[in-house]
C-alpha positions as CSV (number, residue, x, y, z in Angstrom):
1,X,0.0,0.0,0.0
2,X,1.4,3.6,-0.8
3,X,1.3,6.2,1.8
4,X,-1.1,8.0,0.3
5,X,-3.4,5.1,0.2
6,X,-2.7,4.5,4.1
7,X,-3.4,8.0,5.0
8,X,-7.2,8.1,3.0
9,X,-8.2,5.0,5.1
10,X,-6.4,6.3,8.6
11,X,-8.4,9.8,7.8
12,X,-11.7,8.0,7.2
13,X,-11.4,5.8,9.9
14,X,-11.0,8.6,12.5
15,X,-13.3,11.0,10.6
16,X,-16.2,7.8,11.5
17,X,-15.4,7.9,15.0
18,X,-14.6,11.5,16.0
19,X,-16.8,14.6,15.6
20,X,-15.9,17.1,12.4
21,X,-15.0,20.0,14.5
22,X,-17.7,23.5,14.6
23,X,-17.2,26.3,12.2
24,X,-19.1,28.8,14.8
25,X,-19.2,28.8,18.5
26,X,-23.2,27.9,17.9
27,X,-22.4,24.5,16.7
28,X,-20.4,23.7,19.8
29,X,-22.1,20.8,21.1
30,X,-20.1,18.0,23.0
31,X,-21.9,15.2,23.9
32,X,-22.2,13.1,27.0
33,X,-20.1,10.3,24.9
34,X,-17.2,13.3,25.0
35,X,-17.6,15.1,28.5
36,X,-15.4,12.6,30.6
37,X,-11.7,12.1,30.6
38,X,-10.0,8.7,30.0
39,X,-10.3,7.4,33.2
40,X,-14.0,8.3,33.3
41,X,-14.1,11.1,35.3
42,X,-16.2,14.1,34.7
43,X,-14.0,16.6,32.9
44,X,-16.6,18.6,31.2
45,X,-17.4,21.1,34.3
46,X,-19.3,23.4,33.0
47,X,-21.3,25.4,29.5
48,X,-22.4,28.8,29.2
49,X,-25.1,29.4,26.9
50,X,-24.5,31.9,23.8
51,X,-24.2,35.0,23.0
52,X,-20.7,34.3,24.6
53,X,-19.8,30.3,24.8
54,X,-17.7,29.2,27.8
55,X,-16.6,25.8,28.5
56,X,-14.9,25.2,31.6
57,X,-12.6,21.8,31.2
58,X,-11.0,20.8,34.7
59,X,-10.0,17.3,36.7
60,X,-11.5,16.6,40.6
61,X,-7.6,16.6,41.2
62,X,-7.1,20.2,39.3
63,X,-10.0,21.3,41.8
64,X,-8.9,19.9,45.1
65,X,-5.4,22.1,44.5
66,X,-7.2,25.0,43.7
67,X,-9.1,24.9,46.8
68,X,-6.2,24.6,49.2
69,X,-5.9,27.8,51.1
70,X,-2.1,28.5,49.5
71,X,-3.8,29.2,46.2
């Protein structure tokens, strides 16, 4: 197989497992499928709702440190 031949199938295998990425801050939509880490934890903390889109991505171990009185 060429390399370009082995690049079309790796692209189209990802592309039929993975979201195509938003062209606008409106089509930002990440499922439940998405919202965990790899260990299953909830990683997906938080999503504003438009005009102005804000996703708030952080670990339980990220927000134990932030809440120790040193920070």
């Amino acid at each position: 197989m060429q390399l370009d031949s082995v690049k079309s199938v790796l692209h189209r295998f990802r592309n039929s497992y993975i979201p195509r990425l938003p062209a606008t801050l409106s089509e930002v939509d990440i499922s439940l499928e998405w919202q965990p880490d790899n260990g299953g934890n909830q990683f997906l903390r938080y999503v504003t709702l438009m005009p102005i889109k804000v996703l708030i991505f952080v670990t339980d171990r990220a927000l134990t440190e932030l809440a120790l009185p040193e920070h």
